[in-house]
C-alpha positions in Angstrom: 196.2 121.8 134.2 198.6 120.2 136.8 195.8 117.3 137.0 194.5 115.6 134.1 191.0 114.3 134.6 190.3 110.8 133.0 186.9 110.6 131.8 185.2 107.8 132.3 181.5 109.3 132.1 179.0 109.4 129.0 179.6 113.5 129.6 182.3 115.5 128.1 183.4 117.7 130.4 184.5 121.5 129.0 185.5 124.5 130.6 184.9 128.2 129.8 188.4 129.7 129.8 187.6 131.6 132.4 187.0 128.3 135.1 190.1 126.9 133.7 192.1 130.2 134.3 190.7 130.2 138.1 191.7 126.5 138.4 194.8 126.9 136.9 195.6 130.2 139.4 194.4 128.5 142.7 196.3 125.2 141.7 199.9 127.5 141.8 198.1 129.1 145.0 197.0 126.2 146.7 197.7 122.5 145.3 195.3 121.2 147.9 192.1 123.1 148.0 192.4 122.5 143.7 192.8 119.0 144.1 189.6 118.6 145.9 187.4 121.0 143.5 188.9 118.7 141.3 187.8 115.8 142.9 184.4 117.3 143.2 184.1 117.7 139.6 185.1 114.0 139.3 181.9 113.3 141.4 179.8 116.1 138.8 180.9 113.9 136.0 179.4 110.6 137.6 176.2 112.0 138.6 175.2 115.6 137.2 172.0 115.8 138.5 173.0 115.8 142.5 173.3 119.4 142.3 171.2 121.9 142.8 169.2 123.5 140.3 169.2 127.4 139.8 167.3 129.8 139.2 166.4 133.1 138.2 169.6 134.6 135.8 170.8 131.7 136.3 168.5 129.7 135.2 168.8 126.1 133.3 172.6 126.0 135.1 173.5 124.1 138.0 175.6 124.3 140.9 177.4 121.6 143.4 179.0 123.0 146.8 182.5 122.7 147.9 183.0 125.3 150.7 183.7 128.4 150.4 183.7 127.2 146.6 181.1 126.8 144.2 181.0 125.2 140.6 178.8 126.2 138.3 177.9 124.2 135.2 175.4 123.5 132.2 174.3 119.9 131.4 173.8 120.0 127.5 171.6 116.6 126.8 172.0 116.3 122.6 175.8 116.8 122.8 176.2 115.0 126.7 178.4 117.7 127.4 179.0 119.0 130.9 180.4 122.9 130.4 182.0 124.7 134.2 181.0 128.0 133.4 182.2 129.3 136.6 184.6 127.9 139.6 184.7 131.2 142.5 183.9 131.6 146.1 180.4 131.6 147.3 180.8 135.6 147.4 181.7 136.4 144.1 180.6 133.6 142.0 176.7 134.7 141.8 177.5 138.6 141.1 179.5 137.9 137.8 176.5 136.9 135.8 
């Protein structure tokens, strides 16, 4: 990635290769709007649980907002591991599951 995160959380944060292909694809397309999922995820490292809880297929994942974004993640609690599962526009990222 163009932007390293430092860690400074109890979490480790991971990324399916698919969020970090996305990532890596919208940082070439547009530096800005990456920075500030980036800077988002930041904020999901600090304090997981101000997101929003899903449900249905979905279920036991979690989501934070950054319009017309969404990030979708896992909070594993024996491992304190944060996984992105997903980074894709509101439109698309619910469908793919």
């Amino acid at each position: 990635m163009l932007i390293n995160l430092k860690n400074t959380s109890a979490y480790k944060l991971t990324f399916t290769s698919k969020a970090e292909k996305y990532l890596q694809k919208l940082s070439k397309k547009d530096e800005k709007r990456a920075k500030i999922l980036l800077n988002t995820i930041k904020k999901i490292l600090k304090d997981p649980y101000n997101s929003k809880l899903l449900k249905g297929k979905l279920k036991g994942t979690r989501r934070v907002r950054e319009d017309p974004y969404r990030i979708i993640f896992r909070i594993n609690k024996k491992s304190n591991e944060i996984r992105i599962l997903d980074l894709d526009r509101r439109s698309k990222a619910y469908k793919k599951k």
